[in-house]
C-alpha positions, 0 to 999 in steps of 0.5 A: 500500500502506498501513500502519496502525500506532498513531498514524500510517499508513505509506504511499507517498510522493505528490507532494501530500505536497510541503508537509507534507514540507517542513514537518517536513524544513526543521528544523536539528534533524532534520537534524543526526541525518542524513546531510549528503546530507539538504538543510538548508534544505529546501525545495519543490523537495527535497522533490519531488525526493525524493518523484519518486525514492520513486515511480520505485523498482519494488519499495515501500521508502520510506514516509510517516509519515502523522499527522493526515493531513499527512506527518510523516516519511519512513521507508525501506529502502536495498537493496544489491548484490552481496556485500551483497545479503541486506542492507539499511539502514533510515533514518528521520526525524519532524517534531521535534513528535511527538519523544518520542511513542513513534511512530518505534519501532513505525514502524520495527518495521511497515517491519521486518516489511514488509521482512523478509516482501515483499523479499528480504533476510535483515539490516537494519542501521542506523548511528546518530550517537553523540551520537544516543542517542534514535534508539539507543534507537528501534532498541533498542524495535523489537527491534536489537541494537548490534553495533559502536561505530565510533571517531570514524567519522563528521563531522558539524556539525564534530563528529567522533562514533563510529558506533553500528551496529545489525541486526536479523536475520530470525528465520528464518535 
């Protein structure tokens, strides 16, 4: 399945993307934004690694950021269970050198939409590091709203930050 958006195509992650995956994701700066779980250094192995999990989900919610024909970021919605079932996470990353391009919001609204119309949920919600204000301002464009700021929630490079939670809602409900 594609996604053509402006600038960039939203695609299934492939084992060929290894290389340029890699590339963009072995940044201290793109990972400083991130989860620690997210490998710093990043390398070949991490990258197939992370494209070999993509592919073995039954249901499409991992995509390439595909510009200029090299994957340039990974954009993705983590489904959960039970009580939380109707409710989904969305995380997102891009090469720093399309940074500030007005890329990553209309990405993030083309997986909203896909997520909202193929899967079975009804909420998709995202946590932001609070000394991340780009990415809050990413979910602002792309139509989320901020419903809580969670104190000193969350360590990241020894620095304790707040949390800054976001969501979107399925405009049927």
């Amino acid at each position: 399945m594609e996604i053509k958006g402006d600038g960039f195509i939203l695609r299934e992650l492939r084992l060929a993307d290894a290389k340029s995956l890699q590339k963009h994701a072995d940044n201290t700066r793109v990972f400083d934004a991130l989860l620690d779980r997210f490998p710093s250094p990043y390398k070949i192995a991490d990258a197939v690694d992370f494209i070999g999990l993509a592919m073995a989900d039954k249901v499409q919610t991992k995509f390439a950021i595909v510009i200029n024909h090299e994957v340039a970021g990974v954009i993705g919605i983590d489904l959960r269970v039970d009580i939380y079932r109707k409710s989904a996470l969305i995380g997102y990353w891009l090469g720093q050198e399309y940074w500030g391009k007005g890329i990553m919001h209309k990405a993030v609204k083309q997986v909203v939409d896909y997520g909202f119309a193929k899967l079975d949920i009804v909420r998709l919600q995202a946590g932001v590091l609070g000394n991340n204000p780009k990415s809050m301002r990413v979910l602002e464009k792309a139509g989320f709203v901020k419903e809580a700021i969670c104190k000193n929630a969350i360590i990241k490079n020894g620095l304790i930050l707040d949390e800054h939670l976001y969501a979107i809602l399925k405009p049927s409900v």
